[in-house]
FIKOLZA-1660 file (N, C-alpha, C; in steps of 0.1 Angstrom, whole numbers, plus 5000, padded with zeros to 4 digits):
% residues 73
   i   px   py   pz ch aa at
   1 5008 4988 5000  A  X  N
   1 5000 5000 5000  A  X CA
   1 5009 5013 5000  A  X  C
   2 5019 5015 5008  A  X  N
   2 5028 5022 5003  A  X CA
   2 5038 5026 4995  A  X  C
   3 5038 5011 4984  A  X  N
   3 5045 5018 4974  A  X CA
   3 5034 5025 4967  A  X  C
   4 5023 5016 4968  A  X  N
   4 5015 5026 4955  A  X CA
   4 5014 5043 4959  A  X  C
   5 5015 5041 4974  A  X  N
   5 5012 5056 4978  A  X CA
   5 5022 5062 4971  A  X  C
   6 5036 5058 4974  A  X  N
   6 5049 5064 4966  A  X CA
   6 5048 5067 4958  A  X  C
   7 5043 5059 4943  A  X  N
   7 5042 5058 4929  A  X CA
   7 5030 5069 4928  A  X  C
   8 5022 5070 4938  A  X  N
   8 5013 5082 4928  A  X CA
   8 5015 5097 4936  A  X  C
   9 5021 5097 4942  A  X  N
   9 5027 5110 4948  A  X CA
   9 5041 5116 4939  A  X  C
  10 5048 5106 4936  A  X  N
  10 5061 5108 4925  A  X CA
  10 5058 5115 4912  A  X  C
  11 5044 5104 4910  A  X  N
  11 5035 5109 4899  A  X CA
  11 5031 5124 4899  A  X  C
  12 5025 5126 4908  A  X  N
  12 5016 5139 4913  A  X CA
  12 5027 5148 4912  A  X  C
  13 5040 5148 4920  A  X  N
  13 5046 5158 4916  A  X CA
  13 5055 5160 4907  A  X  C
  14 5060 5149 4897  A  X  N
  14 5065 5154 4883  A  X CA
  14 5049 5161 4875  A  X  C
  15 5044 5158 4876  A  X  N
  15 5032 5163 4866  A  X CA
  15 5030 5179 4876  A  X  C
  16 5030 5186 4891  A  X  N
  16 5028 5197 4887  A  X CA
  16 5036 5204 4888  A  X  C
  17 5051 5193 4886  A  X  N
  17 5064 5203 4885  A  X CA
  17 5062 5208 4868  A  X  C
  18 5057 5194 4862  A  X  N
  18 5055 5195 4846  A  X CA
  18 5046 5212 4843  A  X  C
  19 5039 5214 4853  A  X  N
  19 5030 5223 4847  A  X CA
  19 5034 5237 4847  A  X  C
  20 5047 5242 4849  A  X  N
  20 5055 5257 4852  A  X CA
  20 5060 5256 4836  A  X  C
  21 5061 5248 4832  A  X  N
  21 5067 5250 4815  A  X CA
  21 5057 5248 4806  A  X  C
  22 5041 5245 4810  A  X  N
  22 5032 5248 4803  A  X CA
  22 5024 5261 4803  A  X  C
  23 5031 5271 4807  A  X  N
  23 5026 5282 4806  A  X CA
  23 5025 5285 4792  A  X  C
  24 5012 5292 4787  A  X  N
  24 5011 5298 4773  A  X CA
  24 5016 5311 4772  A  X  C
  25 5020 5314 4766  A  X  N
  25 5028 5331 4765  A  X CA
  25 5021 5338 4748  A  X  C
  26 5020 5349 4754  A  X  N
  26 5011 5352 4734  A  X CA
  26 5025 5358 4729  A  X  C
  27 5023 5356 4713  A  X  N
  27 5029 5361 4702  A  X CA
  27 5040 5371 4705  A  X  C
  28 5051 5373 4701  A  X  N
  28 5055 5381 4700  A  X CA
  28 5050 5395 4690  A  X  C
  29 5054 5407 4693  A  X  N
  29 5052 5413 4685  A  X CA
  29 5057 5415 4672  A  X  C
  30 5053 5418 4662  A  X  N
  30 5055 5419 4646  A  X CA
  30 5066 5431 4646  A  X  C
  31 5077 5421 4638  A  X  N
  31 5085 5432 4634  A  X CA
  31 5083 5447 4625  A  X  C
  32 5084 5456 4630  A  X  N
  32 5079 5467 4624  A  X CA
  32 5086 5469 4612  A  X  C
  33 5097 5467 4609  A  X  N
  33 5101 5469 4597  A  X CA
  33 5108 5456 4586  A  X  C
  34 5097 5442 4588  A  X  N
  34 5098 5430 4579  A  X CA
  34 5086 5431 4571  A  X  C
  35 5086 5428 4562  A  X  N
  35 5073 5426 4554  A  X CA
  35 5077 5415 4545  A  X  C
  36 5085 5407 4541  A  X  N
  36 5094 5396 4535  A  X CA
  36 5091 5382 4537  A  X  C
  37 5096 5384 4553  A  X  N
  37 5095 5366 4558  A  X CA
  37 5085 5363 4556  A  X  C
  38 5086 5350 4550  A  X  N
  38 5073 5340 4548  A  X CA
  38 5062 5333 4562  A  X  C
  39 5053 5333 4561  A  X  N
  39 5046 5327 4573  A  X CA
  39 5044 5315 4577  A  X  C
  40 5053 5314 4587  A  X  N
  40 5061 5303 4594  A  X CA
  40 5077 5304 4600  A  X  C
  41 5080 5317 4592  A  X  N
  41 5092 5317 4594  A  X CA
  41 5106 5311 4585  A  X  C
  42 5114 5313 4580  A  X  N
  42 5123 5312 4569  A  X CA
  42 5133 5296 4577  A  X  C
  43 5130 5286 4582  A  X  N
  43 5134 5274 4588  A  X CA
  43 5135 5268 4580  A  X  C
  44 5146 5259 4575  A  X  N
  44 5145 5249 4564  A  X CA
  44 5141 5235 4571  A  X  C
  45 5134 5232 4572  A  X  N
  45 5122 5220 4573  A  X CA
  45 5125 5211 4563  A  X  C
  46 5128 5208 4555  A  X  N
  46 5130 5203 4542  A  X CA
  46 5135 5187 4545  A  X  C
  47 5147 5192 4546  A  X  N
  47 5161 5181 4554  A  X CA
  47 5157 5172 4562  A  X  C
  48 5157 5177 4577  A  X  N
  48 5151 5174 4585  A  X CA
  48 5140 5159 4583  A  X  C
  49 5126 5163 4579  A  X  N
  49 5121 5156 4576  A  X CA
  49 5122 5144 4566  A  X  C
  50 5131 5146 4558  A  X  N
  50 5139 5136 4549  A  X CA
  50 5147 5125 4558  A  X  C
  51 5155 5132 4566  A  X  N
  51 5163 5123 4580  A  X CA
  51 5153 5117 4585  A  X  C
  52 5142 5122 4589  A  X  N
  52 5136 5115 4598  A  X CA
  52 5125 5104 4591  A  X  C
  53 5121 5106 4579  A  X  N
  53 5115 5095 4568  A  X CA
  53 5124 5084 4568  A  X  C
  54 5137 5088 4564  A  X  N
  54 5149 5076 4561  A  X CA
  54 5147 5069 4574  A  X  C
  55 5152 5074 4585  A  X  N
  55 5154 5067 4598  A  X CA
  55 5144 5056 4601  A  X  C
  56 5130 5061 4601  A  X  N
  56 5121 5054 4601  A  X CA
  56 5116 5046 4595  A  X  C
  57 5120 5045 4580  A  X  N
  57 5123 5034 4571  A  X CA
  57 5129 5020 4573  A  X  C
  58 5143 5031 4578  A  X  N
  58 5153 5019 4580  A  X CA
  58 5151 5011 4599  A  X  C
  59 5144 5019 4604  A  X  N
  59 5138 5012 4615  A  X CA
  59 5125 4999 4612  A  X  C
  60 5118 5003 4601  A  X  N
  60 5105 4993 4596  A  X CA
  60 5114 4984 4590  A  X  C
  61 5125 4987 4583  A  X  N
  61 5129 4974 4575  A  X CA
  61 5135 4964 4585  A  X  C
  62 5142 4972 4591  A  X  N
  62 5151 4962 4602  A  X CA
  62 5140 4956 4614  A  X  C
  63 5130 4957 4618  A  X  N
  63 5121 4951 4624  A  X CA
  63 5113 4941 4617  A  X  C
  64 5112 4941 4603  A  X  N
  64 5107 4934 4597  A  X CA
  64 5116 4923 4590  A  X  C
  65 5130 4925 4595  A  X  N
  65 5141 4917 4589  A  X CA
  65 5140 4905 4601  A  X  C
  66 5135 4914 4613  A  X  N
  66 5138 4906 4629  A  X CA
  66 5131 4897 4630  A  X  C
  67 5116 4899 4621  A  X  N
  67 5106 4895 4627  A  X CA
  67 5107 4879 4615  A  X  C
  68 5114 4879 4606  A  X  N
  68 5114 4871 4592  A  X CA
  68 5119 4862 4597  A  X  C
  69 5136 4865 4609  A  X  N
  69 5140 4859 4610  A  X CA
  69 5138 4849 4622  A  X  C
  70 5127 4853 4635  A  X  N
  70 5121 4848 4643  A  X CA
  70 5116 4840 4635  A  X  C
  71 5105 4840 4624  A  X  N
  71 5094 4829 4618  A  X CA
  71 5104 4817 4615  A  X  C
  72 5115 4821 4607  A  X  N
  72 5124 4814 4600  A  X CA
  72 5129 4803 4611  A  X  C
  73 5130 4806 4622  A  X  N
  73 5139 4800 4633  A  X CA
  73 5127 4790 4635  A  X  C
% end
């Protein structure tokens, strides 16, 4: 009975230690003298998501290499 007591009090306080960085904060203000940057911001996104397609490819393949070779066994 006292671990569980432990386990949900550990709980209880990472979650409302969690809750000081979920503060919402609004917008910054607009640059007064940009009218250019695109909306979203000039971030190249591009890349990034290419890495992370590949990775996850090569994570499905190699799980599915694991799993061929379980049946095989």
């Amino acid at each position: 009975m006292k671990m569980i007591f432990l386990k949900i009090a550990m709980l209880m306080l990472c979650l409302f230690m969690a809750l000081g960085t979920l503060v919402a904060q609004p917008p910054p203000p607009p640059d007064p003298g940009g009218g250019d940057i695109p909306i979203g911001g000039s971030l190249p996104i591009g890349s990034g998501a290419i890495i992370l397609i590949t990775l996850g490819i090569g994570y499905a393949a190699r799980k599915a290499y694991q799993a061929r070779e379980k049946i095989i066994e």
